[in-house]
DOBALUM-796691 format. One record per atom (N, C-alpha, C, O): residue in one letter; atom name; z, y, x; residue number from 1. Coordinates in pm, whole numbers. Atoms other than C-alpha are relative to their C-alpha. Example, Ala and Ser with C-alpha at 12.3 -4.5 7.8 and 13.67 -1.06 7.14 Angstrom:
# residues 2
A	N	0	-119	89	1
A	CA	780	-450	1230	1
A	C	0	120	90	1
A	O	66	118	194	1
S	N	-6	-119	-82	2
S	CA	714	-106	1367	2
S	C	73	109	-77	2
S	O	90	220	-26	2
END
This chain:
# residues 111
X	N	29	-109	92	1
X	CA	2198	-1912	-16702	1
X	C	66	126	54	1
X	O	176	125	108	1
X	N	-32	-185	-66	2
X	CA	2230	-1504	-16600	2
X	C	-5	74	-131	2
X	O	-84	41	-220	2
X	N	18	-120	39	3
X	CA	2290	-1211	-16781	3
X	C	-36	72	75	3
X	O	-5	55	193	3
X	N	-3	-78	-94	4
X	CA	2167	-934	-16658	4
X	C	35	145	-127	4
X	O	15	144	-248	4
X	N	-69	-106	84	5
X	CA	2335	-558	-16768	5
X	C	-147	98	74	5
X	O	-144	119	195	5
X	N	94	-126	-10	6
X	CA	2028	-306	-16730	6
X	C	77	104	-54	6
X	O	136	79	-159	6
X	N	-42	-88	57	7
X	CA	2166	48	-16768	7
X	C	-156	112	76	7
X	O	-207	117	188	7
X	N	190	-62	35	8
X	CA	1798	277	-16828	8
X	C	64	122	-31	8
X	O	184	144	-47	8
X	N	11	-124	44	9
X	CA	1714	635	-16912	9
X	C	5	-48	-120	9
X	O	-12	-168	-140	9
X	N	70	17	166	10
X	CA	1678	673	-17313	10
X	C	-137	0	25	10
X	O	-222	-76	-22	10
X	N	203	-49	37	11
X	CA	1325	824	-17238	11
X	C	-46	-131	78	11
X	O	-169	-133	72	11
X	N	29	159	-58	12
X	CA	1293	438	-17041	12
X	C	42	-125	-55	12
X	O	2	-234	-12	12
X	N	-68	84	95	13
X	CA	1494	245	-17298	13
X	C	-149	-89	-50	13
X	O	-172	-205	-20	13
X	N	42	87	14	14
X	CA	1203	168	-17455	14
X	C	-126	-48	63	14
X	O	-158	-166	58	14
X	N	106	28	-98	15
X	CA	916	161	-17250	15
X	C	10	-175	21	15
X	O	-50	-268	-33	15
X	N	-73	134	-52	16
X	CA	1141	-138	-17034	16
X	C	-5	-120	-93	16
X	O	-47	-229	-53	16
X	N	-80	67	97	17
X	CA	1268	-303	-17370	17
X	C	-177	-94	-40	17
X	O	-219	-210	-38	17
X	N	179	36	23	18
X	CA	871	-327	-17456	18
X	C	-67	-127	111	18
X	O	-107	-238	75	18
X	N	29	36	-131	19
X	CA	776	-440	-17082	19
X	C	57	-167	-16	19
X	O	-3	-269	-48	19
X	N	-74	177	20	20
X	CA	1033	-759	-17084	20
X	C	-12	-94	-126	20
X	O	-19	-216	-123	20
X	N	55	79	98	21
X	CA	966	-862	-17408	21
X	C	-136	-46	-6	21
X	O	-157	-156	-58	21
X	N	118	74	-22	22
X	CA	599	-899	-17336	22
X	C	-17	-89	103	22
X	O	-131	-129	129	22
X	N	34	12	-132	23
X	CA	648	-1040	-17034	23
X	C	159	-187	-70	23
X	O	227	-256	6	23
X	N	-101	84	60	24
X	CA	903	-1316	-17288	24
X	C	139	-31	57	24
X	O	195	-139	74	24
X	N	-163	-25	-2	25
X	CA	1241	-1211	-17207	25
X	C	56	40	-105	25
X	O	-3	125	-172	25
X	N	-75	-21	137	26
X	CA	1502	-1202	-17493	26
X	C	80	151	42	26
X	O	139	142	150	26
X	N	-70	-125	-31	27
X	CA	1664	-796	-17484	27
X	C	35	34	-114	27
X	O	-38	28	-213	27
X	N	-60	-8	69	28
X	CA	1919	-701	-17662	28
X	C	45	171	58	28
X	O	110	203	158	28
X	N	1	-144	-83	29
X	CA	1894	-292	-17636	29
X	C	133	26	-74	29
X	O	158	-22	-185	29
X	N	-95	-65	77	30
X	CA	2234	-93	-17694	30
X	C	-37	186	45	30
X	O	-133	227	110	30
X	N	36	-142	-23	31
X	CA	2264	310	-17680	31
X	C	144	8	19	31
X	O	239	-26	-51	31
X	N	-116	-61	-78	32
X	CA	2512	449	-17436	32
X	C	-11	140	58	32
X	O	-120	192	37	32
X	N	-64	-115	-43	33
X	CA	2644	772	-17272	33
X	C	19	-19	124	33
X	O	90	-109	168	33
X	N	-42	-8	-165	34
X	CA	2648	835	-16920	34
X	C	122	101	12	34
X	O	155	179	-77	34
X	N	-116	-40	14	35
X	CA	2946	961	-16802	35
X	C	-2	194	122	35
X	O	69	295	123	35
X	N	9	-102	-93	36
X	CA	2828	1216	-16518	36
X	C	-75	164	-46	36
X	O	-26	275	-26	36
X	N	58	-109	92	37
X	CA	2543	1449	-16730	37
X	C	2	-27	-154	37
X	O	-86	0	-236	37
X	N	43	43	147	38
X	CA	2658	1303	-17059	38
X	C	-122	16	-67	38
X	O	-150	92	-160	38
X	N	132	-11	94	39
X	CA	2298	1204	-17129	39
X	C	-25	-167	-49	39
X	O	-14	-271	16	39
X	N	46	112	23	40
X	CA	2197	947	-17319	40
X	C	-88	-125	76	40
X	O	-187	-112	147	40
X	N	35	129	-107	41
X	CA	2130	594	-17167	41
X	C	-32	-128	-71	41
X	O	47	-176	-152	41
X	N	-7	162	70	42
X	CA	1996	251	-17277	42
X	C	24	-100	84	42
X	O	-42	-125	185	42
X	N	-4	82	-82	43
X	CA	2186	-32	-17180	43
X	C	-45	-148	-14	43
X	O	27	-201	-99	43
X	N	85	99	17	44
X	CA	1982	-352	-17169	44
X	C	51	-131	9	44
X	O	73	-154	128	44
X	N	-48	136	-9	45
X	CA	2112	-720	-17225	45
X	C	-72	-102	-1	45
X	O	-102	-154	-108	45
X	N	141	104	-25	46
X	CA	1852	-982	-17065	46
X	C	93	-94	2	46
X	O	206	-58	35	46
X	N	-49	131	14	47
X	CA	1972	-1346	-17112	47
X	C	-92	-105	75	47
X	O	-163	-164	-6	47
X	N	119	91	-27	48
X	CA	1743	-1580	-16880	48
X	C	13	-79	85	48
X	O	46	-11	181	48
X	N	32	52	-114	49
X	CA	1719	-1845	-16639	49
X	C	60	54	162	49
X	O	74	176	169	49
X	N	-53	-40	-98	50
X	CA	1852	-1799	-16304	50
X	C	-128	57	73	50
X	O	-137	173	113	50
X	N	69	-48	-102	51
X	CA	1526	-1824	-16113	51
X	C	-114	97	-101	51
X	O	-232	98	-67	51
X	N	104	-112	24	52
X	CA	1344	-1552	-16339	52
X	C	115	159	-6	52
X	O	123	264	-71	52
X	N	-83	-102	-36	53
X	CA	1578	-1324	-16255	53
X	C	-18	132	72	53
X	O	8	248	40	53
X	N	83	-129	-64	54
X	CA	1424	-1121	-16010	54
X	C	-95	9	-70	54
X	O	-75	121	-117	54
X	N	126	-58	67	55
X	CA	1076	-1103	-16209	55
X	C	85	105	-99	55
X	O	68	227	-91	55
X	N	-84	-100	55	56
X	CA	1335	-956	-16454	56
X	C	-18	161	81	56
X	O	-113	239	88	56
X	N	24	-97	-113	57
X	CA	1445	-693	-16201	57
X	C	-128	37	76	57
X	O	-103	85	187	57
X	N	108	-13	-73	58
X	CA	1111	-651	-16075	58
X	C	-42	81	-88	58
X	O	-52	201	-62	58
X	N	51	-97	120	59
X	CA	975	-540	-16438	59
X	C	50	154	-22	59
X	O	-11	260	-30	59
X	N	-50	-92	2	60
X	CA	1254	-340	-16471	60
X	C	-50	157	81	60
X	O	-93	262	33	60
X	N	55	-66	-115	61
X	CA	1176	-155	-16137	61
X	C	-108	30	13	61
X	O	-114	142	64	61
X	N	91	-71	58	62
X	CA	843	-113	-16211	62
X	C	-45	105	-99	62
X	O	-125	196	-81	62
X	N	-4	-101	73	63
X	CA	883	54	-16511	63
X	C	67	128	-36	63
X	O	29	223	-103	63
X	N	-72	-131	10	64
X	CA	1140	286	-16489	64
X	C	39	86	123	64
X	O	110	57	219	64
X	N	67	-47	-147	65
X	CA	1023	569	-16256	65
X	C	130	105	-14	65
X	O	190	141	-115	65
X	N	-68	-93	-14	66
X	CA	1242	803	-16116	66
X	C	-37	128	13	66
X	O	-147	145	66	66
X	N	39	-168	-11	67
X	CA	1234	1204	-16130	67
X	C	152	92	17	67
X	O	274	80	5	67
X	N	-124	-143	-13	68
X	CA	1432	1510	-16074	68
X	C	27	140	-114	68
X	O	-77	202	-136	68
X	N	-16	-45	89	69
X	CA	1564	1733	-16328	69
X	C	64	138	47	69
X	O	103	119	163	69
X	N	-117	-100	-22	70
X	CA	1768	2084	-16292	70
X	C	68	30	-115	70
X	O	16	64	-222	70
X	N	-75	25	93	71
X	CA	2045	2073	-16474	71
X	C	121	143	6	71
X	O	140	197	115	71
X	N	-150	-108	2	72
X	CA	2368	2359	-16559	72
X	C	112	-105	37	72
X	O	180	-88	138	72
X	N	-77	61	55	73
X	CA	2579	2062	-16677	73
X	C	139	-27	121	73
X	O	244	-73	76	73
X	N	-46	-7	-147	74
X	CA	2755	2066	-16295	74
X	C	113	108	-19	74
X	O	48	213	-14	74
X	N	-78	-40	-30	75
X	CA	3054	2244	-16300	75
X	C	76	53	137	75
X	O	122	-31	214	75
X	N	-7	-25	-175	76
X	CA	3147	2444	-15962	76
X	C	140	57	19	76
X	O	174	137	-69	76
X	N	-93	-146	-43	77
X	CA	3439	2630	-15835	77
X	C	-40	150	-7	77
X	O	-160	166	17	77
X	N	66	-145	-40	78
X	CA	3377	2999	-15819	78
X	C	126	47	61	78
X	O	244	68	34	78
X	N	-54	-67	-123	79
X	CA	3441	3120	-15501	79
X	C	78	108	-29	79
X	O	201	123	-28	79
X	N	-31	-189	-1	80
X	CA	3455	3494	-15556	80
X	C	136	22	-89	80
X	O	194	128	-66	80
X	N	-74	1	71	81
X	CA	3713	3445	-15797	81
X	C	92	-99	-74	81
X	O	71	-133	-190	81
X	N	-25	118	124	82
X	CA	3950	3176	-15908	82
X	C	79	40	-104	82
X	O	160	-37	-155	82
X	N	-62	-26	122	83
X	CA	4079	3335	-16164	83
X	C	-127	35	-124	83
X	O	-97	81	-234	83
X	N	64	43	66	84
X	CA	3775	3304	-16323	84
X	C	-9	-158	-65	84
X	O	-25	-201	-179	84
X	N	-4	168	7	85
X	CA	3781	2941	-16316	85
X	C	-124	-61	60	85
X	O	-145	-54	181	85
X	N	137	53	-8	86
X	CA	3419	2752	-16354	86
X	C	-104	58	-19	86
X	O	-106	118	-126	86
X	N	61	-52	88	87
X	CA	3123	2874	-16374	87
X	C	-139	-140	24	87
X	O	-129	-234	103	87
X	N	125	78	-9	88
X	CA	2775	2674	-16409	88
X	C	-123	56	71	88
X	O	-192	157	55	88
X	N	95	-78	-138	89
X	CA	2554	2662	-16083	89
X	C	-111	-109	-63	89
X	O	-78	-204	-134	89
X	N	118	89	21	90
X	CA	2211	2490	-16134	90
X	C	-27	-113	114	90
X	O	-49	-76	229	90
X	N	-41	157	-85	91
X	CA	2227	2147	-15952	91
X	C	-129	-72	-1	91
X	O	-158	-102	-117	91
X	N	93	109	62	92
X	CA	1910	1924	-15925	92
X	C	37	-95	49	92
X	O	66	-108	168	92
X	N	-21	95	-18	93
X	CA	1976	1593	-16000	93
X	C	-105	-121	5	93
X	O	-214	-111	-52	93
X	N	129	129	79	94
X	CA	1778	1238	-16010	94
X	C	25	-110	-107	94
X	O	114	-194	-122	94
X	N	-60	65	142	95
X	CA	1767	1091	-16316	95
X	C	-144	-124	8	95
X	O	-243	-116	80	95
X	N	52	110	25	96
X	CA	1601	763	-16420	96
X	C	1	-101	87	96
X	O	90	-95	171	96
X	N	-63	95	-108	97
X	CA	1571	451	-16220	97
X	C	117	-99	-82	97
X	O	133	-113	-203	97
X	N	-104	165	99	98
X	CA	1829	156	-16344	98
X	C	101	-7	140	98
X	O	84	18	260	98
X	N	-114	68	-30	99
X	CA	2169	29	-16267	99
X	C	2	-125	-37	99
X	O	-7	-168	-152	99
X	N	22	161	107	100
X	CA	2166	-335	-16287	100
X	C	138	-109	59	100
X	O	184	-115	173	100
X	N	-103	123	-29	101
X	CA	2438	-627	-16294	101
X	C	-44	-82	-75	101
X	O	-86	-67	-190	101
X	N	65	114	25	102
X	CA	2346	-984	-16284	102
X	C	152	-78	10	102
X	O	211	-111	113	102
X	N	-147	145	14	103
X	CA	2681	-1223	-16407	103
X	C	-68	-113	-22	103
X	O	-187	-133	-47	103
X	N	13	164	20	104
X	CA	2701	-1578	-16436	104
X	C	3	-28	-133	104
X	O	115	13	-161	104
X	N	-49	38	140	105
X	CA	2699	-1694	-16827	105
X	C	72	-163	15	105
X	O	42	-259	87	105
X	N	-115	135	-7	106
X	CA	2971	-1976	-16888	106
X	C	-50	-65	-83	106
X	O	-71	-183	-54	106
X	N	79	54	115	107
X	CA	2811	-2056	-17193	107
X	C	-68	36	-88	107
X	O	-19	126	-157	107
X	N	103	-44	108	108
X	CA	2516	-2020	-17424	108
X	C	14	-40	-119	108
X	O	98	-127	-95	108
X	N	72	6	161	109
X	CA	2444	-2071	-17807	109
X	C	-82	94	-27	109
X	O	-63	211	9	109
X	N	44	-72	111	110
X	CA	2183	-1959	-18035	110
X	C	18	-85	-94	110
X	O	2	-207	-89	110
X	N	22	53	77	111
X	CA	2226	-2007	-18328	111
X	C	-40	17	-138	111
X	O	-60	-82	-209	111
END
């Protein structure tokens, strides 16, 4: 038995959550915070079989597409002045796409 930790866009939360459940995987969605553009994130708790593991990851990866965003949220030095401090340069980042960890489960119940 595997867990797997899906960490998703929100705007892919549920798309994914949809995707694996039709596809009869048990998901257990939570709502998290990224730590880099504090943007909202869904992190995904699949429970399954060892060898459907990759189809897992496969779904996943299918469905949650990646894109590019321009963002302020980037914090810079400013050169010209540090006695200004920070100011906010426009940064494009890529957002969406999945983080995934696959542990071992020690033990199951439902009950």
């Amino acid at each position: 038995m595997k867990i797997i930790y899906a960490i998703v866009s929100s705007d892919d939360g549920t798309r994914v959550t949809d995707v694996l459940t039709e596809n009869h995987f048990s998901v257990t969605r939570l709502a998290t915070t990224g730590g880099f553009l504090k943007k909202g994130n869904a992190t995904l708790m699949i429970g399954t079989e060892a060898e459907k593991v990759d189809q897992a990851i496969q779904l996943i990866k299918d469905t949650c597409g990646k894109r590019q965003r321009i963002t302020c949220n980037v914090p810079t030095p400013n050169i010209a002045s540090i006695s200004a401090g920070y100011m906010m340069t426009p940064v494009t980042v890529e957002l969406g796409g999945a983080t995934i960890f696959v542990t071992d489960v020690e033990r199951f119940e439902k009950i």
